[in-house]
N, C-alpha and C positions, 0 to 999 in steps of 0.2 A: 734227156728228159727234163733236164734243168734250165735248158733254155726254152720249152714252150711252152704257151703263155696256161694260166692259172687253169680257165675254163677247158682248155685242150687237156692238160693235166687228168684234170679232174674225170674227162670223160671219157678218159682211156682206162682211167683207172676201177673208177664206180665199176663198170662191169665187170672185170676180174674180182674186187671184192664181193659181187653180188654169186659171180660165178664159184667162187673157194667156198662162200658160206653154203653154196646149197648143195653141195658135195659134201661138207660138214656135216650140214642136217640129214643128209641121206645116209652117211656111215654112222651118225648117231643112230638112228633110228634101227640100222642093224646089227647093232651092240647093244641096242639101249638095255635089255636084261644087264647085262656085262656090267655096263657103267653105271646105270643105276647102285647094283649093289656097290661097284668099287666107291663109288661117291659118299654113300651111305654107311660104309664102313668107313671113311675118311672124316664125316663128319660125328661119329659115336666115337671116334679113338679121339678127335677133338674135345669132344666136351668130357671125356674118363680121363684124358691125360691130366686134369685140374686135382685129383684127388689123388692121381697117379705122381703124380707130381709133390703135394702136399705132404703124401705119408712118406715118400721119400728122404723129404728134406729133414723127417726124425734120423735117417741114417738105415734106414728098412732096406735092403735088396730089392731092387726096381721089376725084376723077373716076379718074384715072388708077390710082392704090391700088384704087379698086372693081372698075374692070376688070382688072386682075392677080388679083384675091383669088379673084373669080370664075373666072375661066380656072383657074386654080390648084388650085380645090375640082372643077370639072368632069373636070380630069387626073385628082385622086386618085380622085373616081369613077367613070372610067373604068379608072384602076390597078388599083383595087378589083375592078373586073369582070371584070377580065382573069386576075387571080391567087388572090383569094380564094372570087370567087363560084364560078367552077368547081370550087372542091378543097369546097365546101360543100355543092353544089349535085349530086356526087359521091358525100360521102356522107351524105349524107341519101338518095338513091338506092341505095346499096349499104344502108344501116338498115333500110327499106324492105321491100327484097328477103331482109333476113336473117330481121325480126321475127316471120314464120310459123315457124321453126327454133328462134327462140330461145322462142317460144311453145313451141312443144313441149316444149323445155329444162324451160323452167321448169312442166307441166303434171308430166314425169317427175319434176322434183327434189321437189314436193309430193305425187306420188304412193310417193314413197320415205319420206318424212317421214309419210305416214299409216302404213306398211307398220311403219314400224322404232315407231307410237304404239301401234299391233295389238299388235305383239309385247310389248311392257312394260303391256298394258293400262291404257293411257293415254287416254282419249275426245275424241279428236279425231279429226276428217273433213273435211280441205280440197280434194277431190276434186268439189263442189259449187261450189266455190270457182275450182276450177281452170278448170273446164267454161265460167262465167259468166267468169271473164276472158279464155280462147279468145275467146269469140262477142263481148265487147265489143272488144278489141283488132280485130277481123276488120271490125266494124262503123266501126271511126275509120279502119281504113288505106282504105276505102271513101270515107268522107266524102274525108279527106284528097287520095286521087286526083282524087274529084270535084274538089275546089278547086284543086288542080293547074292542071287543065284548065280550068278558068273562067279562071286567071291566065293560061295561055297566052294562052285567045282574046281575052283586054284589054289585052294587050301594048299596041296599037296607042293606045288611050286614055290606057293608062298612060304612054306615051312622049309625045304630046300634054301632056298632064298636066303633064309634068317639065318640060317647053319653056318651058308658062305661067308654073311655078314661078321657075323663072332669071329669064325676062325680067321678073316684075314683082317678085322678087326686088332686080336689079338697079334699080330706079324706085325699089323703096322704101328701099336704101339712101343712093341719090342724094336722095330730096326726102322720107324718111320723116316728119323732122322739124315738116316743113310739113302735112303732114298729119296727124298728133298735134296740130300748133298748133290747125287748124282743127276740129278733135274738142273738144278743150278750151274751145275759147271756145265752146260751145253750153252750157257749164255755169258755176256759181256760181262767180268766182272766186277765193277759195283751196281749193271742195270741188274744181277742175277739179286744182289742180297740186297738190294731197293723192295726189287718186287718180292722177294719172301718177307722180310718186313713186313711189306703192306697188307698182303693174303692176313698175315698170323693177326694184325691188330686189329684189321676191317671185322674179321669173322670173330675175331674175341670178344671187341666192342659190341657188333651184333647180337651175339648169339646166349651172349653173359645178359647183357641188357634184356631183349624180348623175352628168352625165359626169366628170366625172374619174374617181369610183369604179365607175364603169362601165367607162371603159378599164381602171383595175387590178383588176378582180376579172378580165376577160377576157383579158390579159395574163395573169396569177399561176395564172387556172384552166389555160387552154390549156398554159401550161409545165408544169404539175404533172402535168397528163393524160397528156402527150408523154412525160413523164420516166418514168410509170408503165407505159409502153404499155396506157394506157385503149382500147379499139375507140373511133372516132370522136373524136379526142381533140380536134379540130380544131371541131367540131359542136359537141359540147356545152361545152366551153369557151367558144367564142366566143358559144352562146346564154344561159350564166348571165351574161356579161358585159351582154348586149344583155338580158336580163331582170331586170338589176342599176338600168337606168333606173326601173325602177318599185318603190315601195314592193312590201315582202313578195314579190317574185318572186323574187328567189335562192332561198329556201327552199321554194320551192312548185316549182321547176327541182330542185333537190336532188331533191327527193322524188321527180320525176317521171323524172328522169337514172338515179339509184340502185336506181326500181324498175326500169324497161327492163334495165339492166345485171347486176340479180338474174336476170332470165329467162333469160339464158344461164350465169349461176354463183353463184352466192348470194354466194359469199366475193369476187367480184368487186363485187358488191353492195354488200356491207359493207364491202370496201375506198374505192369510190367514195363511200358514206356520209359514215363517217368521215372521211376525207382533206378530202370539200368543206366538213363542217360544222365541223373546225377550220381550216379556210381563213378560213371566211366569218367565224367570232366573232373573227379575229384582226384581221381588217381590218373589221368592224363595230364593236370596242370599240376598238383602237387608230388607224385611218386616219380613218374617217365622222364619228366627232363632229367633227372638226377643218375636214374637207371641207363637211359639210353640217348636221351638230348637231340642234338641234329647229327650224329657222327657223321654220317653219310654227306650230309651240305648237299645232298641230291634234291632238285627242284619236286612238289610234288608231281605232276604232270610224268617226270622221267621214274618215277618209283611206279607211276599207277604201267605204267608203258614193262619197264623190266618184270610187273608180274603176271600182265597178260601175257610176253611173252616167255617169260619160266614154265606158265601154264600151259601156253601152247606146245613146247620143245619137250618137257620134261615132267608134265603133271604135276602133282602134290610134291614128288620132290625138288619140280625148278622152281616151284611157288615158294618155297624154303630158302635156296639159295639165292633167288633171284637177285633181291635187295641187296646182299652183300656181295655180290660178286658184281652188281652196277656200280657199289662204293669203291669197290677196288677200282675198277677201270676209269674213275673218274681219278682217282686218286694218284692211279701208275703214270694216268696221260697228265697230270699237272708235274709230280715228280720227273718223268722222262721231261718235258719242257723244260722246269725250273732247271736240271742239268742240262741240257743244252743251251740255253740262255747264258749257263754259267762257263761252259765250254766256251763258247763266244767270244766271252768279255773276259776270258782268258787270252784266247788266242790273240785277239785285240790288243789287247795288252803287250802281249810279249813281242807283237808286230812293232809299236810304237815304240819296246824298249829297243828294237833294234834299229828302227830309224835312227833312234837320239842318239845312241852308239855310234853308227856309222855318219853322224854331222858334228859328233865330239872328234 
């Protein structure tokens, strides 16, 4: 295979990688319950290990810390369900219920903005425009309801689900270690503790970083919202926070908060605009470099690409990991080169030492 030539290489090769990956995706797809939770239990024993960790290092028995942490985060999502999910859960219900009115709203304010374009003979006609965003908005609060009710009748799986999450959760904080050991020695070893290295800093850098600035964009929105009496200050605050985790989602939240909030007032619109988009450059250029920077050195272009496809492989949870498991693989493939480069100019080396050896 070594001798022929690049393009033959190549095109021998493309195909078996195209053919492994869709056998991949088809065994994903029939595990995907499976993997999901194990993933998700992999990532909650990730970010508990930090505290798990912390009270340790007082000299606490590490067993007994896990099971406190645990109980602890079980409370606060219980807390969480008791106080926050209802007042959310509320209004996204009453939003719902308003969105046909505020449709109307905003159907009359563009038909007043064509009236008063009549009048100055001005050629514009957003009344075509008005019509098509009726019948698509009518269309999502459709889908939407459907999904509702699909969520309702999977409650029961969904609670299953969560059960599996905790308890093996709990396993892999107790004996994680040992089973990374045992992952590792099936591989070369310094490419084995290269690549755990990378996993542990890619996903700590990440995942330390977006949450934090996740909790303060969602904190700093929801107060500002509240302070302005925004309608739903509570919803959309807390979703640009929770759309704060993902690359480009505030701004695509923006957009999407600020149009809905035009259809009942345009100047409430543009107040909601304005307000979030100098929230967000204040804490995107002063807070975020500091919190999470470029860690990644991934292009944007390759960020927007690993979240459509998180999103197409894995849902809401490959939209999570995507970002950081693109950083790894950029990261493992300059790592794996930089050592083989270095293998090289070893080998190299030690070629030359024996030349000079054998002309001494």
């Amino acid at each position: 295979m070594s001798q022929l030539p690049r393009w033959a290489f190549w095109g021998l090769a493309l195909p078996l990688l195209v053919l492994n990956g869709w056998v991949l995706l088809v065994i994903f797809h029939y595990f995907q319950s499976l993997i999901t939770v194990f993933i998700t239990a992999n990532l909650l024993a990730f970010i508990l290990n930090y505290p798990v960790e912390f009270l340790t290092s007082y000299g606490l028995n590490r067993n007994r810390v896990i099971f406190l942490v645990l109980i602890l985060t079980v409370f606060l999502i219980i807390l969480l369900g008791l106080t926050v999910a209802p007042a959310l859960v509320g209004q996204l219900t009453d939003l719902l219920q308003k969105l046909p009115s505020w449709i109307e709203s905003g159907k009359a304010q563009i038909q007043a903005f064509d009236f008063w374009a009549d009048e100055r003979k001005i050629p514009l006609n957003f009344s075509i425009l008005a019509s098509q965003l009726s019948q698509n908005l009518s269309e999502q609060l459709q889908l939407l309801a459907g999904r509702t009710l699909s969520l309702v009748l999977g409650t029961l799986d969904s609670v299953i689900n969560i059960l599996l999450v905790l308890v093996l959760t709990f396993y892999i904080l107790l004996q994680g270690e040992q089973l990374w050991d045992g992952i590792i020695e099936w591989l070369p070893k310094p490419t084995g503790s290269t690549l755990r290295g990378l996993i542990r800093k890619t996903f700590h850098n990440y995942y330390v970083g977006q949450a934090s600035m996740a909790a303060i964009v969602g904190v700093v929105m929801t107060v500002t919202f509240l302070l302005l009496k925004i309608p739903f200050a509570l919803l959309f605050g807390l979703g640009l926070g929770f759309m704060a985790l993902f690359p480009f989602g505030v701004p695509i939240s923006i957009a999407v908060i600020s149009s809905l909030t035009a259809l009942k007032s345009v100047w409430l619109g543009t107040e909601v605009l304005m307000v979030s988009v100098v929230i967000h450059q204040i804490l995107e250029n002063g807070i975020a470099p500091r919190l999470i920077g470029g860690f990644t050195g991934l292009n944007p272009i390759w960020i927007l690409l690993a979240l459509l496809t998180g999103t197409q492989v894995a849902g809401v949870l490959g939209l999570l990991i995507a970002v950081p498991t693109a950083g790894f693989i950029k990261s493992a493939a300059i790592a794996l080169r930089e050592a083989s480069a270095a293998k090289d100019v070893s080998e190299n080396d030690s070629i030359s030492q024996e030349d000079l050896t054998l002309v001494g």
